[in-house]
N, C-alpha and C positions, 0 to 999 in steps of 0.2 A: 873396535876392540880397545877402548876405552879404560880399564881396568883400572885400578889400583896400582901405584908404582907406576917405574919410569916404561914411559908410553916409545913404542918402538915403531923405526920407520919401517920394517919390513917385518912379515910374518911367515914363518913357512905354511905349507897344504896342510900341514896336520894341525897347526892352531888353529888355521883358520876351520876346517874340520871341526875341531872340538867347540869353539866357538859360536858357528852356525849351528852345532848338528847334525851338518852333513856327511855327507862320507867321500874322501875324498876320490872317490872313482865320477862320484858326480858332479865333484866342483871341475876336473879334467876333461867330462863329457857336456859341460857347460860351458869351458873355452873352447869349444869347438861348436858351439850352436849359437852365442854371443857374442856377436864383434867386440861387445864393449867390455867385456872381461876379458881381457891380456895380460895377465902377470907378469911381470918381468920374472928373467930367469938369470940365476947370478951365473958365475966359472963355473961351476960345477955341474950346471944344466939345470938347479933346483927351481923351481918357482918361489919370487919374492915377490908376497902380495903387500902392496898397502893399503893404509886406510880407506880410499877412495875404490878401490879393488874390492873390498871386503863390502862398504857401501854399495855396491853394484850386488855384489853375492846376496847379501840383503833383501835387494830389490827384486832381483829375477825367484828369489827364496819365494817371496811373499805374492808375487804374482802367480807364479804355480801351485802353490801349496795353501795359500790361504784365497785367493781369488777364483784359485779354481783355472786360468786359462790354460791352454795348450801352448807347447813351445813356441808353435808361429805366432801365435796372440800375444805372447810376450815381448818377443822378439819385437810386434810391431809398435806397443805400449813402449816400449828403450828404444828404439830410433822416433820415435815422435816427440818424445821426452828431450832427446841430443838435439833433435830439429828443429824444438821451439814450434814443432807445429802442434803442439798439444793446446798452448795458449791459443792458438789461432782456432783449432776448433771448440774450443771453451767460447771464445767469441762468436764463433758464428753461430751457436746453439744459443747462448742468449738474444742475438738479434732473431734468428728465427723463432724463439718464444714469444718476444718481444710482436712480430708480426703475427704471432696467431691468438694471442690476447686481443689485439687489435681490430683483430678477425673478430672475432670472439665476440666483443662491445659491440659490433656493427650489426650482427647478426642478432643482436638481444634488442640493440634499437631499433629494428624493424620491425 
């Protein structure tokens, strides 16, 4: 939430709402299916999202709506993401490429 003008650390549900697009009954029923969206909440019980908050909103946006997954599929794409295991299997699907090219040659030069 980036805009024009002076940039704010906290946003309440309903910027962040008009922002995304979303509606905010769904940005409430996504802290409760998201570990990684936690909004703090000020005195008064509100929800104050930040930047990094809204970054997450984003992310789980585009994973259901433009990729198509289901909640649990996303859910698993944000904790591999937190985990650094997504690098790890980025690596291992190139080394197993890596071995079925290899495959591949051996079987053409015979």
């Amino acid at each position: 939430m980036s805009g024009k003008g002076i940039q704010k650390l906290y946003y309440t549900i309903g910027e962040v709402s008009k922002t995304t697009g979303l509606e905010t009954h769904v940005l409430r029923y996504w802290e409760t299916e998201f570990q990684e969206l936690r909004p703090r909440k000020n005195r008064a019980g509100h929800r104050a999202y930040t930047d990094e908050d809204i970054r997450i909103v984003e992310r789980i946006r585009y994973l259901l709506k433009e990729r198509g997954l289901t909640i649990k599929g996303a859910q698993q794409v944000l904790s591999a993401e937190e985990s650094g295991a997504g690098d790890e299997h980025v690596r291992n699907l190139i080394e197993l490429r890596r071995f079925l090219m290899d495959a591949l040659e051996q079987l053409e030069a015979d």
